[in-house]
Structures are given as C-alpha cells and as structure tokens.
PDB file with one MODEL, atoms N, CA, C and O in Angstrom:
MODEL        1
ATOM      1  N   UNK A   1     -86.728  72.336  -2.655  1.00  0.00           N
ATOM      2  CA  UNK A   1     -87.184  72.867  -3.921  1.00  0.00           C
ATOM      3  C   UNK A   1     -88.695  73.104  -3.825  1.00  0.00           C
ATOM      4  O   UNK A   1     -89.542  72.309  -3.417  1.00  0.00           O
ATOM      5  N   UNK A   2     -88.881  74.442  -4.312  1.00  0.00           N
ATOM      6  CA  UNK A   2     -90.974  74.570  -4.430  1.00  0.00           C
ATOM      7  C   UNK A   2     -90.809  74.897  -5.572  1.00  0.00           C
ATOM      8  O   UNK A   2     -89.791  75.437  -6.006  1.00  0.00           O
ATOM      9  N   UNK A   3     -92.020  74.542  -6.344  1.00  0.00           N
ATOM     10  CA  UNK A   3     -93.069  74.913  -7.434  1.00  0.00           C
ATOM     11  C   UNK A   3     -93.955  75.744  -6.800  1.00  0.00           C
ATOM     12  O   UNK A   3     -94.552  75.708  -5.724  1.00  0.00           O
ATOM     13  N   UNK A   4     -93.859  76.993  -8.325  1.00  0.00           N
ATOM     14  CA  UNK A   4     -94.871  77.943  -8.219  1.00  0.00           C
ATOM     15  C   UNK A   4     -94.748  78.409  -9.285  1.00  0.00           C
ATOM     16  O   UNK A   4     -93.792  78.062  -9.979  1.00  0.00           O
ATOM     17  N   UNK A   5     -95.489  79.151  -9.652  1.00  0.00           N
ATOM     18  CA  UNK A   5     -96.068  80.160 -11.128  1.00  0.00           C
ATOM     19  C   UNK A   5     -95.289  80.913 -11.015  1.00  0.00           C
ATOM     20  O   UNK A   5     -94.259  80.875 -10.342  1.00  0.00           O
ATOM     21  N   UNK A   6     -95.886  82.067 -11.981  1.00  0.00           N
ATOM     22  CA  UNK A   6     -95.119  83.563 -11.949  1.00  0.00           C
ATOM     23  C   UNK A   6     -95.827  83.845 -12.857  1.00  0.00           C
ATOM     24  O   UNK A   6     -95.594  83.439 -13.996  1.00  0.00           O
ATOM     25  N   UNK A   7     -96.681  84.478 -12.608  1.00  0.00           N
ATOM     26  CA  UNK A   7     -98.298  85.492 -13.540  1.00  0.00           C
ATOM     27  C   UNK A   7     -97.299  86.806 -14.113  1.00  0.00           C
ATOM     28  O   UNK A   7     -96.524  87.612 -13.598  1.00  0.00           O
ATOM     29  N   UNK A   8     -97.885  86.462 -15.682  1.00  0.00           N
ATOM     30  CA  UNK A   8     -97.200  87.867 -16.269  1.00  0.00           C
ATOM     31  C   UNK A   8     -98.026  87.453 -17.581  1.00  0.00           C
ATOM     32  O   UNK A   8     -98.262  86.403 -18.178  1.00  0.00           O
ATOM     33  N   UNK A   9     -98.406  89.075 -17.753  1.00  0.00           N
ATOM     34  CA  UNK A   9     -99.488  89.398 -19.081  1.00  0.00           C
ATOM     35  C   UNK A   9    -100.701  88.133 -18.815  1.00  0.00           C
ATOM     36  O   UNK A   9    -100.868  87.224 -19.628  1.00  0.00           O
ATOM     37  N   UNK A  10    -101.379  88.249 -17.714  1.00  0.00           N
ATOM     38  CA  UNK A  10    -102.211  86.926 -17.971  1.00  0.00           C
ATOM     39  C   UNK A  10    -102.367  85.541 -18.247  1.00  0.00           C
ATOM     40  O   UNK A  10    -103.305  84.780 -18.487  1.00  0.00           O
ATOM     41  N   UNK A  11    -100.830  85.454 -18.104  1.00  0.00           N
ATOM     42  CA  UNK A  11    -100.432  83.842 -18.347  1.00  0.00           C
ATOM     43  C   UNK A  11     -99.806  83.407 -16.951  1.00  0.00           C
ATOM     44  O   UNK A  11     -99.518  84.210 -16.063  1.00  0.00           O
ATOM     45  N   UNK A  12     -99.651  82.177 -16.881  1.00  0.00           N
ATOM     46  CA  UNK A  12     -99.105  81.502 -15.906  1.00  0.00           C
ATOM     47  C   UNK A  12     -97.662  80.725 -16.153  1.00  0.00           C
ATOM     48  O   UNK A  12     -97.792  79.636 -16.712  1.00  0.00           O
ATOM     49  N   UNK A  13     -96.674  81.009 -15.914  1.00  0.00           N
ATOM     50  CA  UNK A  13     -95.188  80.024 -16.276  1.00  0.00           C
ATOM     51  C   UNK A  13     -94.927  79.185 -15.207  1.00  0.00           C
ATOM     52  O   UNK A  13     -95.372  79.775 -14.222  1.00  0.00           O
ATOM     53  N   UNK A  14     -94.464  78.166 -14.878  1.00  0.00           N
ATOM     54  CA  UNK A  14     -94.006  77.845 -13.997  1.00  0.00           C
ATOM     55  C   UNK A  14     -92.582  77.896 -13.999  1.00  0.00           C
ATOM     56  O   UNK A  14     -91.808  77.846 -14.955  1.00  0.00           O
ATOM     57  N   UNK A  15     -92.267  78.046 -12.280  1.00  0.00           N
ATOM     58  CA  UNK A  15     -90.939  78.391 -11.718  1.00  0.00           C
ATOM     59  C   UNK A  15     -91.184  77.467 -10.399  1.00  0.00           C
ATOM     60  O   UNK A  15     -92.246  77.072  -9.917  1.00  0.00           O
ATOM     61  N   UNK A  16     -89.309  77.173  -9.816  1.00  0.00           N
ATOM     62  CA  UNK A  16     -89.227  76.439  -8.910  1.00  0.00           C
ATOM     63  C   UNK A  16     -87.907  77.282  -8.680  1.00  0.00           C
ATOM     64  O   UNK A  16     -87.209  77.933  -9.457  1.00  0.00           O
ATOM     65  N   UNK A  17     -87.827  77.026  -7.327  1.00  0.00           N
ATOM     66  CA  UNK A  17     -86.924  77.585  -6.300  1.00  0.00           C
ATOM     67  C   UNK A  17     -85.794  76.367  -6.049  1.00  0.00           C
ATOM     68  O   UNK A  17     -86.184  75.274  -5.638  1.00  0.00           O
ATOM     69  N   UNK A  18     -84.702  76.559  -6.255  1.00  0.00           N
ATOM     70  CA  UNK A  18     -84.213  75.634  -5.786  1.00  0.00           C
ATOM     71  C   UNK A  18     -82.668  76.275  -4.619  1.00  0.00           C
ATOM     72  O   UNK A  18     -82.027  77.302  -4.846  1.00  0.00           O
ATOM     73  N   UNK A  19     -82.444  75.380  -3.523  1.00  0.00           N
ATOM     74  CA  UNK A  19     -81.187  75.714  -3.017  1.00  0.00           C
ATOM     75  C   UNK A  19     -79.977  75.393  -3.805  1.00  0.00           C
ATOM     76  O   UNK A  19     -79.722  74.297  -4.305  1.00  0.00           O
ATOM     77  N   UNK A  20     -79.303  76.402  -3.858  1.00  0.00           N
ATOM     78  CA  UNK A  20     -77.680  75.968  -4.624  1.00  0.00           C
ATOM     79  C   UNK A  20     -76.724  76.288  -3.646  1.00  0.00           C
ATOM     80  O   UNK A  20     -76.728  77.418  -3.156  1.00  0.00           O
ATOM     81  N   UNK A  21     -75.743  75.273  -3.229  1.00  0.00           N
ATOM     82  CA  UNK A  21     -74.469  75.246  -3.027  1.00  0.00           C
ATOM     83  C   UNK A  21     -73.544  75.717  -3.729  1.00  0.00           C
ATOM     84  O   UNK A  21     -72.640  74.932  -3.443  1.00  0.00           O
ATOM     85  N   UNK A  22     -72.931  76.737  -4.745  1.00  0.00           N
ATOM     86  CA  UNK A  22     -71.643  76.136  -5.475  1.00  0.00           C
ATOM     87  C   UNK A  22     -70.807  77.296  -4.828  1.00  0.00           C
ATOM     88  O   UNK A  22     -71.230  78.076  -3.974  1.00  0.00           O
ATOM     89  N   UNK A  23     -69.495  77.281  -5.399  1.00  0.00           N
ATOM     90  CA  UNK A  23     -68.716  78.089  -4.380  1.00  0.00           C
ATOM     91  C   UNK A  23     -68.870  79.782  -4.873  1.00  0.00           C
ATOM     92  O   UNK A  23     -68.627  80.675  -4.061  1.00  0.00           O
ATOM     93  N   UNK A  24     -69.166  79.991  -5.845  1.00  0.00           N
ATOM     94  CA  UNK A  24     -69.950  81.357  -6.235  1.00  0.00           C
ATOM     95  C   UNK A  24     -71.112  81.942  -6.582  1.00  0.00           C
ATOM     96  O   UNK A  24     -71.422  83.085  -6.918  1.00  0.00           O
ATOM     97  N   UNK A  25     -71.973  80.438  -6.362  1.00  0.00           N
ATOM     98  CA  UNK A  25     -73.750  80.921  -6.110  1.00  0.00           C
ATOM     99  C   UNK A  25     -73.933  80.215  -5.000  1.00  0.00           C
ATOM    100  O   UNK A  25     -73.347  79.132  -5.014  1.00  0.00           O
ATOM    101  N   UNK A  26     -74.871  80.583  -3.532  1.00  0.00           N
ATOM    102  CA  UNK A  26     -75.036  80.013  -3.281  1.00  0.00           C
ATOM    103  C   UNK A  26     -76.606  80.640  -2.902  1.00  0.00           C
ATOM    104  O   UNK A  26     -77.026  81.639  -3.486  1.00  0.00           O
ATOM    105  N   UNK A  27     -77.520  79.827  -1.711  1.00  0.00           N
ATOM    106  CA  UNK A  27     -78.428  80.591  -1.650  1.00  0.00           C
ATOM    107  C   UNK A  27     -79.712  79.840  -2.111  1.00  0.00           C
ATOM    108  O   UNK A  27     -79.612  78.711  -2.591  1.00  0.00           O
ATOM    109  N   UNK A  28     -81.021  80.511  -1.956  1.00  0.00           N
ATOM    110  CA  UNK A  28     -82.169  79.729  -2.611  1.00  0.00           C
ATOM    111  C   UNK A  28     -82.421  81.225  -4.158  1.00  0.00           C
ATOM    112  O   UNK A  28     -82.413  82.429  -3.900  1.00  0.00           O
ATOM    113  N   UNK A  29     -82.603  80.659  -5.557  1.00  0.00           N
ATOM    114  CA  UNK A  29     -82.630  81.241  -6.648  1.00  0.00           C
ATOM    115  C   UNK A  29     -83.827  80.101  -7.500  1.00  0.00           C
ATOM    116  O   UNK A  29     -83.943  78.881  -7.617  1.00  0.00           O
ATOM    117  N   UNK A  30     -84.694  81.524  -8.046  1.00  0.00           N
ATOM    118  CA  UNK A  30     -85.620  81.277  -9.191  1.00  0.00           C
ATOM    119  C   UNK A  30     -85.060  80.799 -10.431  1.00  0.00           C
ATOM    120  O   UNK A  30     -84.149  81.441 -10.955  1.00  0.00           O
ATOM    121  N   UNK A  31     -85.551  79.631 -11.014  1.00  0.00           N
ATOM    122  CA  UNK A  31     -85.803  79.441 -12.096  1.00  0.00           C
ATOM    123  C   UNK A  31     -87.526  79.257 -13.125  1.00  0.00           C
ATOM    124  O   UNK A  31     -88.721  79.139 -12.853  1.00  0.00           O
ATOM    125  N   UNK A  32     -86.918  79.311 -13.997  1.00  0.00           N
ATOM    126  CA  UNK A  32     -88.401  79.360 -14.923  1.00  0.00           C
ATOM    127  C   UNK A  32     -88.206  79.229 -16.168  1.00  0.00           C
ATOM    128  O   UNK A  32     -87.072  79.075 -16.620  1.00  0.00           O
ATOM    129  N   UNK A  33     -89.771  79.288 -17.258  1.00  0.00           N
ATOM    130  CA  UNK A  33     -89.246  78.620 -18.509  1.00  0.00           C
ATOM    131  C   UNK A  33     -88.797  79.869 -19.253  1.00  0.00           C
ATOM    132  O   UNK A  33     -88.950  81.030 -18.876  1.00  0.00           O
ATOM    133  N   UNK A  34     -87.956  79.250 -20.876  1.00  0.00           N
ATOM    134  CA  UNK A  34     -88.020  80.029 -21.487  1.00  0.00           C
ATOM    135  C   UNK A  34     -88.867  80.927 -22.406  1.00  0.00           C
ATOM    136  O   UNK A  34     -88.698  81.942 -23.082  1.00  0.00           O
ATOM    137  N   UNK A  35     -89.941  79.997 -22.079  1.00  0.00           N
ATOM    138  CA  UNK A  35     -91.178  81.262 -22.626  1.00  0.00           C
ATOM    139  C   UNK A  35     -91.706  82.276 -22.307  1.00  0.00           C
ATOM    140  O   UNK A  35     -92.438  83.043 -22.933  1.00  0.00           O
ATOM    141  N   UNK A  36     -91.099  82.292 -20.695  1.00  0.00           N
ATOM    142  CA  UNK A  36     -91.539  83.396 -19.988  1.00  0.00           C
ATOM    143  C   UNK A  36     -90.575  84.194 -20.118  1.00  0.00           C
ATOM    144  O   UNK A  36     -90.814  85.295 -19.622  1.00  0.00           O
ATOM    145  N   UNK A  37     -89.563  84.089 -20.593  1.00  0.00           N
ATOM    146  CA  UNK A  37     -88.348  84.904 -21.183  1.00  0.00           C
ATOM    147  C   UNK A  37     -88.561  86.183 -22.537  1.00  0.00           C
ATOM    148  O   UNK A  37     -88.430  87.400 -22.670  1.00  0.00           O
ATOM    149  N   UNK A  38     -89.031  84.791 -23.489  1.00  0.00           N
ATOM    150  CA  UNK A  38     -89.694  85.295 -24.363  1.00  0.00           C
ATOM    151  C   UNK A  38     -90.682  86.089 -24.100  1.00  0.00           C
ATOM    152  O   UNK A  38     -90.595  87.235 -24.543  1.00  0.00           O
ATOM    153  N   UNK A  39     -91.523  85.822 -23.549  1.00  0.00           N
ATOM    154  CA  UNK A  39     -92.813  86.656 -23.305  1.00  0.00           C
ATOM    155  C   UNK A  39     -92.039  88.370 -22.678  1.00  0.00           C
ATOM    156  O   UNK A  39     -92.518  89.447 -23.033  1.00  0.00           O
ATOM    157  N   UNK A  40     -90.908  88.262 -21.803  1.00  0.00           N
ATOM    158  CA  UNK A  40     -90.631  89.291 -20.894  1.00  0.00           C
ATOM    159  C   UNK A  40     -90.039  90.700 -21.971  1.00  0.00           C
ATOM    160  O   UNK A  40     -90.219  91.916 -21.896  1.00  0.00           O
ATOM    161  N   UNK A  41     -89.285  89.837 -22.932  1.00  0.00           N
ATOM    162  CA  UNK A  41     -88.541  91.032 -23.660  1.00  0.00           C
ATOM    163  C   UNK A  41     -89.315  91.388 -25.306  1.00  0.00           C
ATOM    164  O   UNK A  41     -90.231  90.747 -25.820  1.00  0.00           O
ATOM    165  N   UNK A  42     -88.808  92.253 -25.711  1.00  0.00           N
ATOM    166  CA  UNK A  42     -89.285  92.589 -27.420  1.00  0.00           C
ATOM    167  C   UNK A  42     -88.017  91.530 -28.074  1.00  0.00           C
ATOM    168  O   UNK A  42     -87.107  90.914 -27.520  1.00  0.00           O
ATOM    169  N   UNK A  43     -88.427  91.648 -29.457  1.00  0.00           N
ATOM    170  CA  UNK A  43     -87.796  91.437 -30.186  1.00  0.00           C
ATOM    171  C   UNK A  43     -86.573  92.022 -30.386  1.00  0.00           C
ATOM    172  O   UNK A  43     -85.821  91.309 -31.050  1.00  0.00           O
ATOM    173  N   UNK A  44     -86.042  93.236 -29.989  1.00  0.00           N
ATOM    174  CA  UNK A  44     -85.001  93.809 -29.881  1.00  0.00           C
ATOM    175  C   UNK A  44     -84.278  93.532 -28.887  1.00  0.00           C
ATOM    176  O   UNK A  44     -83.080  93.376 -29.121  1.00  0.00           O
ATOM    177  N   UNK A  45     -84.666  93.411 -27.752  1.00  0.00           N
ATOM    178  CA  UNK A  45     -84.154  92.438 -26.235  1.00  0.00           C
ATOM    179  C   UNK A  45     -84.336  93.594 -25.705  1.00  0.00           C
ATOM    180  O   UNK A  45     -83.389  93.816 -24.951  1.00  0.00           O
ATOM    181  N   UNK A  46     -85.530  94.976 -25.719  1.00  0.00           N
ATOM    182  CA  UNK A  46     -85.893  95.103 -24.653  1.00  0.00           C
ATOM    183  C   UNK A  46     -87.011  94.564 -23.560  1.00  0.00           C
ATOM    184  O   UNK A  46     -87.791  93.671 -23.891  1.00  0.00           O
ATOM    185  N   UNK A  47     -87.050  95.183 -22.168  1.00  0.00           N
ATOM    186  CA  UNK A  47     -88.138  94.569 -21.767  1.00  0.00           C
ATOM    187  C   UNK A  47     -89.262  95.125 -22.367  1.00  0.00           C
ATOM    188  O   UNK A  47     -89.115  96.146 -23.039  1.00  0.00           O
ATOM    189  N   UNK A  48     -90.772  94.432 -22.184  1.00  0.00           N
ATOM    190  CA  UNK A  48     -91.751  94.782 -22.544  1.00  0.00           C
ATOM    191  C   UNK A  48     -92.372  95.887 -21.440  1.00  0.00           C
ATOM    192  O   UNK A  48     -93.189  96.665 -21.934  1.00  0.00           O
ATOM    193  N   UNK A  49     -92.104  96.045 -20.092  1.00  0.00           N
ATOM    194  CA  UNK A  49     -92.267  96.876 -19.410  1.00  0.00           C
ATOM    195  C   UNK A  49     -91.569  96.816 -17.917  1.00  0.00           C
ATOM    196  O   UNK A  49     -90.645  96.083 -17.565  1.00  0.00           O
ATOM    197  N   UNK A  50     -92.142  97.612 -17.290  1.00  0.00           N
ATOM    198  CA  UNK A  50     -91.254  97.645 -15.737  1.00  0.00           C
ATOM    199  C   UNK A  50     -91.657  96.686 -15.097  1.00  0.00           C
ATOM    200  O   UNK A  50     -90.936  96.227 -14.211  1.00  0.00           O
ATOM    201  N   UNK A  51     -92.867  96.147 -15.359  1.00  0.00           N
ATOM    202  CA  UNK A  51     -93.223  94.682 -14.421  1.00  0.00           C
ATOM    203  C   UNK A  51     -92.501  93.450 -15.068  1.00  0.00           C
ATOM    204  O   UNK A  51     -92.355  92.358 -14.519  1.00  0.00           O
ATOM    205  N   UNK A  52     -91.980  93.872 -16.588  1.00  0.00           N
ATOM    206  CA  UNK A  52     -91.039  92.728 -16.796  1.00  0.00           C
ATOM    207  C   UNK A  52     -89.723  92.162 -16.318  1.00  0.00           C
ATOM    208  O   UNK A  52     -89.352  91.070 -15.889  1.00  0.00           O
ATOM    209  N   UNK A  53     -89.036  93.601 -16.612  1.00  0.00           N
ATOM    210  CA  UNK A  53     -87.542  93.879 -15.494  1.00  0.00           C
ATOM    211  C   UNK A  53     -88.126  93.485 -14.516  1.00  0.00           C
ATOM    212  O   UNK A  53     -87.847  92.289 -14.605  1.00  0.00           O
ATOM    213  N   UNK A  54     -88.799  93.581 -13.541  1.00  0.00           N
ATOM    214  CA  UNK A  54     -88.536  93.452 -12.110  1.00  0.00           C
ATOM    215  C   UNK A  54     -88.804  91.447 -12.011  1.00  0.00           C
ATOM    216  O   UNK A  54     -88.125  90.739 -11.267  1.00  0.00           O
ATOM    217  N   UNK A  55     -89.761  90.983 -12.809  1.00  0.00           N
ATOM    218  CA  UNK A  55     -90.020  89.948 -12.933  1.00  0.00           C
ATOM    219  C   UNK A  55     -88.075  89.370 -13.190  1.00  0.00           C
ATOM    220  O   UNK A  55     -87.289  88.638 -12.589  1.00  0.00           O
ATOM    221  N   UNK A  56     -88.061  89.879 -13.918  1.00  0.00           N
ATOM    222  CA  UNK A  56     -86.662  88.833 -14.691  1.00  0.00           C
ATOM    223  C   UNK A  56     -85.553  89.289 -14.067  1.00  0.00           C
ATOM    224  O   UNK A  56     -84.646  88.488 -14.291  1.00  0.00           O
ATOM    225  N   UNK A  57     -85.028  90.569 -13.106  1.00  0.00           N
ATOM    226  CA  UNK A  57     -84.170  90.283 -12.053  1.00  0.00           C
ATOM    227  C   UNK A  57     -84.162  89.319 -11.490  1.00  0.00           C
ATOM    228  O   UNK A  57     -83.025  88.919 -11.239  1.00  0.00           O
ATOM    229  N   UNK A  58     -85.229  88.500 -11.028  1.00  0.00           N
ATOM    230  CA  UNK A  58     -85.811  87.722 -10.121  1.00  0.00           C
ATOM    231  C   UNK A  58     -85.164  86.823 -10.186  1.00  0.00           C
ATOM    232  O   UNK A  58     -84.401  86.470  -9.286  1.00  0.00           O
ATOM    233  N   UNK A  59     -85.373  86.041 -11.638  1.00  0.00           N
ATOM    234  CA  UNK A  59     -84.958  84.685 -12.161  1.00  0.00           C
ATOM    235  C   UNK A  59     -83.534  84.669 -12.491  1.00  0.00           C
ATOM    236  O   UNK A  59     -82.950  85.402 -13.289  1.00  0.00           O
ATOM    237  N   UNK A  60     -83.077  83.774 -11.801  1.00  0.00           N
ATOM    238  CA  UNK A  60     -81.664  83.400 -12.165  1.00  0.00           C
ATOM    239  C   UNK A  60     -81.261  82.485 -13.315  1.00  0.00           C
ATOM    240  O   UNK A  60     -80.082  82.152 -13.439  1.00  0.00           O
ATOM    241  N   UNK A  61     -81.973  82.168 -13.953  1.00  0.00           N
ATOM    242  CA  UNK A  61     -81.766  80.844 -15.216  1.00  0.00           C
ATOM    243  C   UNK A  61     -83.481  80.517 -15.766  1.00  0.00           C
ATOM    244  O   UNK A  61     -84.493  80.165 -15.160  1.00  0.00           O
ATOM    245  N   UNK A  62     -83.249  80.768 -16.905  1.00  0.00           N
ATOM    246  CA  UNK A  62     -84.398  80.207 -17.810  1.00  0.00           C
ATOM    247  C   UNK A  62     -83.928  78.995 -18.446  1.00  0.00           C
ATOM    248  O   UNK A  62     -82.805  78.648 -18.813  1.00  0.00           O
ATOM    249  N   UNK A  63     -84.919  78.507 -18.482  1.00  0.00           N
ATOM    250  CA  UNK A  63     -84.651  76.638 -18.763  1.00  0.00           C
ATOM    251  C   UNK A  63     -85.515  76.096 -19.820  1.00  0.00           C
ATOM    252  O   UNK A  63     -86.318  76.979 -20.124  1.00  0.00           O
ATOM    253  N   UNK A  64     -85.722  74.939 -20.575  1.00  0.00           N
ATOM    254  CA  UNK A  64     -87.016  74.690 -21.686  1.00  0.00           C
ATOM    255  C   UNK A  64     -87.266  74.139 -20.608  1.00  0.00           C
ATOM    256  O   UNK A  64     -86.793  73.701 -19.559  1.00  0.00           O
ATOM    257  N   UNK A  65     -88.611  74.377 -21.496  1.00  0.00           N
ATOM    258  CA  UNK A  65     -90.106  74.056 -20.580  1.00  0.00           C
ATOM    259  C   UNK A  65     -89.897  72.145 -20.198  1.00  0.00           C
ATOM    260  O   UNK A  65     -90.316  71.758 -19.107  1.00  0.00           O
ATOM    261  N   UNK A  66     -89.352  71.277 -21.016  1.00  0.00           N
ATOM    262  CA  UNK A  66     -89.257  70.219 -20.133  1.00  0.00           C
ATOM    263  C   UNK A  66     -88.534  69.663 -19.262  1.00  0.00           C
ATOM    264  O   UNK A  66     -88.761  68.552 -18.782  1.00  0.00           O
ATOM    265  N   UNK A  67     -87.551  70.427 -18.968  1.00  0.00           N
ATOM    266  CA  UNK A  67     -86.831  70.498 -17.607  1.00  0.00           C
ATOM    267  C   UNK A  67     -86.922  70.798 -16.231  1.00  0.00           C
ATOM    268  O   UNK A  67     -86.293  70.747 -15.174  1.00  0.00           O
ATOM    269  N   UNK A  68     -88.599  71.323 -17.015  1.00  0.00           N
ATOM    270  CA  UNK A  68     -89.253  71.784 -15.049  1.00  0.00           C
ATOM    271  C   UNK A  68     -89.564  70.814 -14.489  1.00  0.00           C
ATOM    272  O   UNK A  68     -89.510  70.737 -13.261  1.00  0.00           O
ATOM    273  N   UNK A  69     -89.888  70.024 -15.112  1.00  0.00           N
ATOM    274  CA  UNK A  69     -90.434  68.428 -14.602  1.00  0.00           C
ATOM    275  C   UNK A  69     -89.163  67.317 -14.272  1.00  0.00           C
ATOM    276  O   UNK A  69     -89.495  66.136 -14.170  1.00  0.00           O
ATOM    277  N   UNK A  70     -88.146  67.568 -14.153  1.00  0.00           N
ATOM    278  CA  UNK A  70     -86.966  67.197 -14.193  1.00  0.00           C
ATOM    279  C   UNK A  70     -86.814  67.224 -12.314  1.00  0.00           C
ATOM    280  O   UNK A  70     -87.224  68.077 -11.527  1.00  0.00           O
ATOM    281  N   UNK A  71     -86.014  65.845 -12.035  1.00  0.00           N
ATOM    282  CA  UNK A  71     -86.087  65.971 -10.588  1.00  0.00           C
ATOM    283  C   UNK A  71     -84.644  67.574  -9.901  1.00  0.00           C
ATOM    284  O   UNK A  71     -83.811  68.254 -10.500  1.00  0.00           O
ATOM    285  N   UNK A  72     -84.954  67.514  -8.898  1.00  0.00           N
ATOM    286  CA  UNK A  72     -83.837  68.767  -8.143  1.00  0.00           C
ATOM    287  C   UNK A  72     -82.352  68.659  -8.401  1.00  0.00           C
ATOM    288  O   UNK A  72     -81.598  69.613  -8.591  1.00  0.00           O
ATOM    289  N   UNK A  73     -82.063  67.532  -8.388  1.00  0.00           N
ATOM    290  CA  UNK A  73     -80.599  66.976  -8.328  1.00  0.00           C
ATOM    291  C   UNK A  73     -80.100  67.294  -9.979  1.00  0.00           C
ATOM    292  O   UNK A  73     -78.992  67.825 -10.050  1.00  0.00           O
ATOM    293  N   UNK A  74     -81.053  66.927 -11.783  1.00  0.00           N
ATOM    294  CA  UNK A  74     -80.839  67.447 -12.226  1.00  0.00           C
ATOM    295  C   UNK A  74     -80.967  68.674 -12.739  1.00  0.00           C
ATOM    296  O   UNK A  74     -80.389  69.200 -13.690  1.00  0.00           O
ATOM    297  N   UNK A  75     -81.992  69.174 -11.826  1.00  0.00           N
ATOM    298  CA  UNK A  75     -82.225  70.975 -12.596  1.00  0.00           C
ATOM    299  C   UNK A  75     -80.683  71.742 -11.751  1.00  0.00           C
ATOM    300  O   UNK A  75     -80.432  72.947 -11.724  1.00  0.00           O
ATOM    301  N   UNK A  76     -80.266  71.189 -11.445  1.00  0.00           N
ATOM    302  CA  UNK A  76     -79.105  71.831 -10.103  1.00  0.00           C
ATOM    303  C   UNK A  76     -77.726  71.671 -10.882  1.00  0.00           C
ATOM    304  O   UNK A  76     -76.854  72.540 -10.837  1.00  0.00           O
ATOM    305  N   UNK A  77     -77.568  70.156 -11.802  1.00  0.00           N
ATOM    306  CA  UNK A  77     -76.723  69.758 -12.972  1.00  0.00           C
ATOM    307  C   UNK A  77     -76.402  70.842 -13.991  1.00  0.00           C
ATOM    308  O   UNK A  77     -75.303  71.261 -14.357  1.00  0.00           O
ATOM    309  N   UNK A  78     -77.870  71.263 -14.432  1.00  0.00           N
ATOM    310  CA  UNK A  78     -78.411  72.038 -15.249  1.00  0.00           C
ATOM    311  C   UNK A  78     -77.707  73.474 -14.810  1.00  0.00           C
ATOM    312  O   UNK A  78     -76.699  73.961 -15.321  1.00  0.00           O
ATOM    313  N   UNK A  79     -78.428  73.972 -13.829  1.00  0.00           N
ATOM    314  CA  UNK A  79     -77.938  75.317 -13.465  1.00  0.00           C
ATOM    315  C   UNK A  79     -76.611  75.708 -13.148  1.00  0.00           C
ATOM    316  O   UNK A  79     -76.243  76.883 -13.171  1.00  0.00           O
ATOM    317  N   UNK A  80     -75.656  74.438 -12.757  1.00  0.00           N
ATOM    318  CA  UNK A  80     -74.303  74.700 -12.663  1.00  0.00           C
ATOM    319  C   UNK A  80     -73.087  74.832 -14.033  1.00  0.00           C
ATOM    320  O   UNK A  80     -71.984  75.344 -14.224  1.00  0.00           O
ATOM    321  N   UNK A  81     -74.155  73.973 -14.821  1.00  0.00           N
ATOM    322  CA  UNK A  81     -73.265  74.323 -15.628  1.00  0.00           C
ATOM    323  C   UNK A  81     -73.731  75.335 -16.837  1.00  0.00           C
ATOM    324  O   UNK A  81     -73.088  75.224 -17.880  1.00  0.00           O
ATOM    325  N   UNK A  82     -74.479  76.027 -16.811  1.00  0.00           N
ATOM    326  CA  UNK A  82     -75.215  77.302 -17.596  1.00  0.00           C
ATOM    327  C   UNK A  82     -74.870  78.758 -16.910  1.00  0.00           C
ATOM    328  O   UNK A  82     -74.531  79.800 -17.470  1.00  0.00           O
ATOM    329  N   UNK A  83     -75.114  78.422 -15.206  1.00  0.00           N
ATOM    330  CA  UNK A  83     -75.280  79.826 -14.278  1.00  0.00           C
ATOM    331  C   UNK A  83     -74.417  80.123 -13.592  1.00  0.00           C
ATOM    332  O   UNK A  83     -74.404  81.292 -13.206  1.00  0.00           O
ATOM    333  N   UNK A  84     -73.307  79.178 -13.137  1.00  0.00           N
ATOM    334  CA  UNK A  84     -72.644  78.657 -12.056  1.00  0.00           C
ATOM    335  C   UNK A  84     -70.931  79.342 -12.868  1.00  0.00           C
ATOM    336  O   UNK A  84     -69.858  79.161 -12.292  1.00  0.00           O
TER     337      UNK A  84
ENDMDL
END
C-alpha cells in the first residue's frame, strides 16, 4: 500500500494505492476521499472539467476522509464490500 495526494483545483486529497486480490478485482487500484469526489463533479453530477474525468477514471472507490488513516487490511474490508 502507498500514500500519495492527488492535486486538483489547488488542493491536495489524499489517496493510497492498495493491492486487491478478489476474484473480480484484482490488481493495484486508487482510492481517495470523498471530498475529492465532491470537489470533481457539479451539483448535477457533471464533471467540473476534463482534468476531472480523467482524475476520477483513476479512482476506484471514494471513501470518508477517516478511513484513510485506517490500516490496509481494513481499507481492503472496506473496498470489498462497496467495489468488489
């Protein structure tokens, strides 16, 4: 698992990479918070621009913000049963 940002509109979110096993994801996949979610789309649920789409293909699961701090084993809990 790494920690890293993801710069959009001048802000900083954090995101972590984690490896998943399951039998229909597998692979290393982005996660990040849901504010950077928020931040990505309008109020209507479009994106705010083309650097947003390409940003949020990226991410496979948006999460609240206190789950980033959450060890690997449960953000992986987390993602299986939301993404998985």
């Amino acid at each position: 698992m790494k920690k890293m940002t993801v710069s959009f509109a001048g802000m900083e979110y954090p995101a972590r990479l984690l490896e998943l096993d399951f039998p229909n994801l597998s692979g290393e996949h982005m996660i990040s918070v849901d504010r950077l979610d928020v931040a990505l789309m309008t109020k209507d649920g479009r994106y705010v621009s083309e650097e947003a789409r390409a940003i949020d293909e990226g991410i496979l699961l948006y999460v609240p913000d206190k789950m980033m701090d959450e060890d690997e084993s449960k953000l992986i809990q987390y993602v299986k049963e939301f993404a998985a």
